[in-house]
Phi, psi and omega in degrees: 000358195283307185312308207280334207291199179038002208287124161271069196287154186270033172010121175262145172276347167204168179296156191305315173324300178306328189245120200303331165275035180234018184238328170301095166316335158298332179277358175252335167310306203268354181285039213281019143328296198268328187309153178236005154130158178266017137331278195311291185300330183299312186304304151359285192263343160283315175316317185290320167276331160302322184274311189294290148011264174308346186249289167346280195330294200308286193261048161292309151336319183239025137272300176306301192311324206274311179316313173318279170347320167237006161312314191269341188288318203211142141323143179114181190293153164284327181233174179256209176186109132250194185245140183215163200264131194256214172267138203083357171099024158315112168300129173220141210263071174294111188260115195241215172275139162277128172232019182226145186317162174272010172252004166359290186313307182294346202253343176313328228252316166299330203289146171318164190257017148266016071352333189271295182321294184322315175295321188282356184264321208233005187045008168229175122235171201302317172235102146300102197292336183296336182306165179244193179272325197283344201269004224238287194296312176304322194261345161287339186240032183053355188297002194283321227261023173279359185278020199255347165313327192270350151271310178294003151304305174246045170033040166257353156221152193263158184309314208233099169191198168308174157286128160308118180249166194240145202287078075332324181282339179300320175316306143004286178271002147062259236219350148307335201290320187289330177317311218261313191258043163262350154255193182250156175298183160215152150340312199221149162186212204268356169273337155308330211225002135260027176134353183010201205335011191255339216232149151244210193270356153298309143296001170293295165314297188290333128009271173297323171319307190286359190268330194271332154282352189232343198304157183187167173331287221277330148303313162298341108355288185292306170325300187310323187271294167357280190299332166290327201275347189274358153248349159291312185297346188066025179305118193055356198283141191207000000 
């Protein structure tokens, strides 16, 4: 974790969203800076389906449990949708397990202002008071985020990629942006499997940087085995 300390981001002036060539899907095609060749991608994107597939069936058992579950803990939908920024600055609707009371969003406004400050730097916070009890356990053991298979399925995300960011965050990543939205989020990526909630939001960005200049087979891979033993270990999980 060491190589991530010190990381210094650059603020863009105003968000990706705003600026009309990050919304052009053509300007990421034609962009082969970032391509790792269409092998790497075509395979990819079979892998991406065949692995969501196969994983939906499997686990399809404990979807049913955790929908019981939180049916019974708290009023409201069993899943959530928010919206984040895909590839090409496509808005796409990322779906996870609900792990916050329902009315969550409206309640960012109520929270102590040093809690605000905290949300508004790190987009999360440390103790969320917004957690249900069942959302406590789902989100240590990553399990709120299977429902993002059914995103990787109908392909606006991959097994393996960045973190879905939401646009706020985009300003964040600066002289970075188009690189972070030339691929697709993932599921999984090097900030999972190095430590999530352990890391900050500065290695986080550089994280994803180093994964969007180097990913390959054998990295996307390598991520894959990470993240498991780093939520068997409970490694950052809050």
């Amino acid at each position: 974790m060491q190589e991530y300390q010190n990381v210094k981001l650059k603020p863009a002036e105003v968000s990706l969203l705003e600026q009309k060539e990050f919304i052009n899907e053509k300007y990421y095609m034609d962009d082969l800076k970032y391509e790792r060749g269409i092998i790497y991608n075509l395979t990819k994107r079979i892998i991406d389906i065949f692995g969501s597939l196969i994983g939906l069936i499997l686990l399809s058992p404990i979807f049913i449990i955790i929908s019981v579950l939180i049916k019974i803990n708290s009023r409201g939908a069993i899943f959530f949708s928010h919206k984040r920024i895909g590839r090409a600055g496509k808005i796409i609707n990322v779906y996870k397990f609900r792990t916050m009371v329902p009315n969550a969003e409206d309640l960012i406004e109520k929270l102590p202002e040093h809690q605000k400050k905290e949300f508004m730097e790190n987009f999360k916070l440390e103790n969320d008071p917004r957690i249900t009890s069942i959302g406590k356990f789902l989100r240590k053991s990553s399990l709120d985020e299977l429902p993002q298979l059914f995103n990787i399925l109908i392909g606006n995300m991959s097994i393996v990629g960045p973190r879905p960011i939401v646009e706020k965050e985009s300003i964040k990543y600066g002289q970075d942006a188009s690189k972070l939205l030339s691929v697709k989020p993932g599921l999984t990526g090097m900030w999972q499997a190095n430590g999530r909630s352990d890391t900050t939001y500065e290695e986080r960005v550089q994280m994803d940087m180093d994964y969007i200049d180097n990913r390959s087979f054998w990295l996307d891979i390598k991520i894959i085995f990470q993240t498991v033993i780093a939520v068997i270990k409970k490694r950052g999980a809050r």
